[in-house]
C-alpha positions as CSV (number, residue, x, y, z in Angstrom):
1,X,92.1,84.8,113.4
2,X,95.0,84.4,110.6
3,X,98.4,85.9,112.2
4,X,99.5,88.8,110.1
5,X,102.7,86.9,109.9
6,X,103.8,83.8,110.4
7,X,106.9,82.2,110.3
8,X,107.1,78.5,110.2
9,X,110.0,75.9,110.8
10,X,113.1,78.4,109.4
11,X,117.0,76.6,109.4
12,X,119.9,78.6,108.0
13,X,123.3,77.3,107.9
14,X,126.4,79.1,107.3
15,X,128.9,76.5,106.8
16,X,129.0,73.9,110.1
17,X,127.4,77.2,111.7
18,X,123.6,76.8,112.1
19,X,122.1,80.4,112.9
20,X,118.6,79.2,112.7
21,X,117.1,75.5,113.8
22,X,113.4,75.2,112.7
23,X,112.5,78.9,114.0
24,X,108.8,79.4,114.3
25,X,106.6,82.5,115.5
26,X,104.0,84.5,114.7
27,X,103.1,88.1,114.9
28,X,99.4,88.9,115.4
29,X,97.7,91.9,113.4
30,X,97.9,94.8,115.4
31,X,100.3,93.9,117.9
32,X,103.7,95.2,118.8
33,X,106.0,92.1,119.2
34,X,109.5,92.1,119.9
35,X,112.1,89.4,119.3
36,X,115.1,89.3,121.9
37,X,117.7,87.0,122.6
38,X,121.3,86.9,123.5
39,X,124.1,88.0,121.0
40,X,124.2,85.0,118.0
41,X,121.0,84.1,119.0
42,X,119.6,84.7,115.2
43,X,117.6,87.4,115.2
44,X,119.0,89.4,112.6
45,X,119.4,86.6,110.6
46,X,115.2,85.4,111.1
47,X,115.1,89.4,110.2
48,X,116.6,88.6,106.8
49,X,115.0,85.6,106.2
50,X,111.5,87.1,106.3
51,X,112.1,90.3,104.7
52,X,113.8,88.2,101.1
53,X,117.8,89.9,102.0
54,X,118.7,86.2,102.8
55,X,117.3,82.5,101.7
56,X,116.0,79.6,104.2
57,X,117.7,75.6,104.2
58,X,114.1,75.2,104.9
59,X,110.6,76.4,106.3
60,X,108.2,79.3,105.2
61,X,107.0,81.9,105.3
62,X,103.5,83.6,105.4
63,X,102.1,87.3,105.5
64,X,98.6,88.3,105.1
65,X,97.6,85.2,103.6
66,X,99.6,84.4,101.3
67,X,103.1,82.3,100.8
68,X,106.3,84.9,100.9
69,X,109.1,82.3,101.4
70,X,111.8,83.5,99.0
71,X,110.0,86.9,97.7
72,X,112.1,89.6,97.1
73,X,112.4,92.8,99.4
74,X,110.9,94.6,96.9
75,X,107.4,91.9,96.3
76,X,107.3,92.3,100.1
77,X,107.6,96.1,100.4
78,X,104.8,96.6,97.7
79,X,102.5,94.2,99.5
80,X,103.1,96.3,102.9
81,X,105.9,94.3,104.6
82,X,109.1,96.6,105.4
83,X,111.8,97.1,107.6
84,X,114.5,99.4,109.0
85,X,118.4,97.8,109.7
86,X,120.6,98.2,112.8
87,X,122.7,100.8,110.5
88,X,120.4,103.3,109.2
89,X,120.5,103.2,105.1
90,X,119.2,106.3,103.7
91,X,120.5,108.4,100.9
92,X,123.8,110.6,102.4
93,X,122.2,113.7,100.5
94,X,123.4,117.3,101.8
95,X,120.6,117.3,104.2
96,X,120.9,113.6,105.8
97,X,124.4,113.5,105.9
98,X,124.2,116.6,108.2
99,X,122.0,114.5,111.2
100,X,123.0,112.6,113.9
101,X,123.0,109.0,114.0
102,X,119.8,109.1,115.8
103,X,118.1,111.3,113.9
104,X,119.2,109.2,110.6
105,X,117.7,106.4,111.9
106,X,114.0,108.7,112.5
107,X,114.7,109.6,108.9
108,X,114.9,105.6,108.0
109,X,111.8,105.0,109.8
110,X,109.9,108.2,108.1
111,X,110.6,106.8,104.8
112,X,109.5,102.8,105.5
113,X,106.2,104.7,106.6
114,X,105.9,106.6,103.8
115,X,104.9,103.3,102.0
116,X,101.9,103.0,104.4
117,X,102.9,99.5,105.1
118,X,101.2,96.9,107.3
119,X,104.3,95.2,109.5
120,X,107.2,97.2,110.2
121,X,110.4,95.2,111.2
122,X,112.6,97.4,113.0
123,X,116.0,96.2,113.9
124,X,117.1,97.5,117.0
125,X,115.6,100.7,116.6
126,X,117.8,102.8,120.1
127,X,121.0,101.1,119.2
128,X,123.8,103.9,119.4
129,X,120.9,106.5,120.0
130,X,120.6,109.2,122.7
131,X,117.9,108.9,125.5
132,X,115.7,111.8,123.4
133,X,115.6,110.2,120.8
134,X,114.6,107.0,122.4
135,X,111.8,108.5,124.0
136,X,111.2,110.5,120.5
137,X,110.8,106.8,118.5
138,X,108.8,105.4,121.0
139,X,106.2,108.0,120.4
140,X,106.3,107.9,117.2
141,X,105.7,103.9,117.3
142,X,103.1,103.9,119.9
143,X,101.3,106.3,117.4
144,X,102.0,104.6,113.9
145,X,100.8,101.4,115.7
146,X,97.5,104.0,117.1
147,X,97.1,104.0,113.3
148,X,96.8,100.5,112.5
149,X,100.5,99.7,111.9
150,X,101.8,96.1,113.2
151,X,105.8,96.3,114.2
152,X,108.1,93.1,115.0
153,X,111.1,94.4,116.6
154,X,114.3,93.5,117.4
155,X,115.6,95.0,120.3
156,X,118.9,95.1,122.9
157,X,117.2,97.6,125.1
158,X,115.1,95.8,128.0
159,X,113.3,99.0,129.3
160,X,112.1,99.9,126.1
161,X,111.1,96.2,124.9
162,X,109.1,95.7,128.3
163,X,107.3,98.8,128.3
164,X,106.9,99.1,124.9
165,X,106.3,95.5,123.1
166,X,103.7,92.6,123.9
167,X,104.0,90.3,123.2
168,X,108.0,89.2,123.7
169,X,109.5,86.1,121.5
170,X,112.5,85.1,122.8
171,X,115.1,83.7,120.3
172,X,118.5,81.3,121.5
173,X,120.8,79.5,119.1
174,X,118.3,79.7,116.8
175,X,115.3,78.7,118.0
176,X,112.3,79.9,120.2
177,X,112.4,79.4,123.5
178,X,109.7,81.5,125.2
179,X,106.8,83.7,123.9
180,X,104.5,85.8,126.3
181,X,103.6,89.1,128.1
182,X,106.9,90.7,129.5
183,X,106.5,90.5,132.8
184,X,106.2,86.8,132.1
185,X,108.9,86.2,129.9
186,X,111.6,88.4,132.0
187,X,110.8,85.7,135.0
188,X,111.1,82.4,132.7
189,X,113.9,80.0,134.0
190,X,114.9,79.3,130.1
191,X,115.4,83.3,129.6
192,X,117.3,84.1,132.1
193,X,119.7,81.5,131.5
194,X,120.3,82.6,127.7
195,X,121.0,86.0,128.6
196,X,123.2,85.0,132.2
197,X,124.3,81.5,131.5
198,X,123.2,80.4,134.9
């Protein structure tokens, strides 16, 4: 079967600084995949890529069948691609600039949904957020995804990823260096020396 998304060969340069080197993965339909790596690694900047906020040196992209490289956020959101950002955008109205950060960022995920997309990129979805909400996100996840949602997501939090997320793509300077259940990728040789330098 045709992965919902796939990603294929991706380099990004800023400057002499490359942030991506030939990055490939692919997220199947139905799945809840995380991508993790160390700080600088270039998830954010694969996130970007694939969602049109920031151009490739080279590769492509593909979602649902067709060629995205270089669409626009706004092609992809209309054909059911979306995504949230590690600082929650919504409109500072009276009522949302009252909420917490946490609660901001629920509000940011209630109104990606609202589009009743097919992937949902969320970009580390329990940064700065209390424990209650955590738990409150992951429900709401686990039953967005009960209702045919896909999610990629980008993620610092190791609990959540493992129990939540499967499979795990593991990202370091800019390229993919594991993919696989969790309990399989938190054991690999090349993961553990990313994230401890051992």
């Amino acid at each position: 079967m045709t992965p919902l998304l796939e990603v294929a060969g991706i380099s990004r340069a800023f400057g002499a600084v490359h942030a991506l080197r030939d990055a490939s993965l692919t997220v199947e339909s139905g799945s809840i995949t995380a991508l993790i790596g160390p700080n600088g690694s270039g998830k954010t900047t694969l996130f970007n890529v694939i969602t049109g906020y920031l151009r490739a040196d080279a590769g492509h992209v593909r979602f649902d069948g067709h060629d995205v490289t270089g669409a626009r956020p706004a092609r992809l959101y209309r054909h059911g691609l979306c995504r949230t950002f590690q600082q929650a955008r919504v409109f500072a109205d009276l009522y949302a600039s009252e909420l917490s950060y946490g609660q901001r960022k629920l509000l940011e995920f209630a109104a990606v949904l609202m589009s009743r997309p097919k992937l949902v990129l969320l970009d580390e979805p329990t940064a700065g957020v209390n424990p209650v909400l955590i738990d409150t996100m992951e429900r709401h996840i686990r039953a967005r995804h009960a209702d045919g949602i896909t999610f990629l997501i980008v993620e610092h939090d190791m609990n959540f990823v493992m129990r939540l997320c499967d499979p795990v793509i593991v990202l370091d300077q800019g390229q993919e260096i594991c993919v696989g259940p969790p309990a399989v990728v938190q054991d690999n040789p090349a993961v553990l020396e990313a994230y401890l330098g051992a």
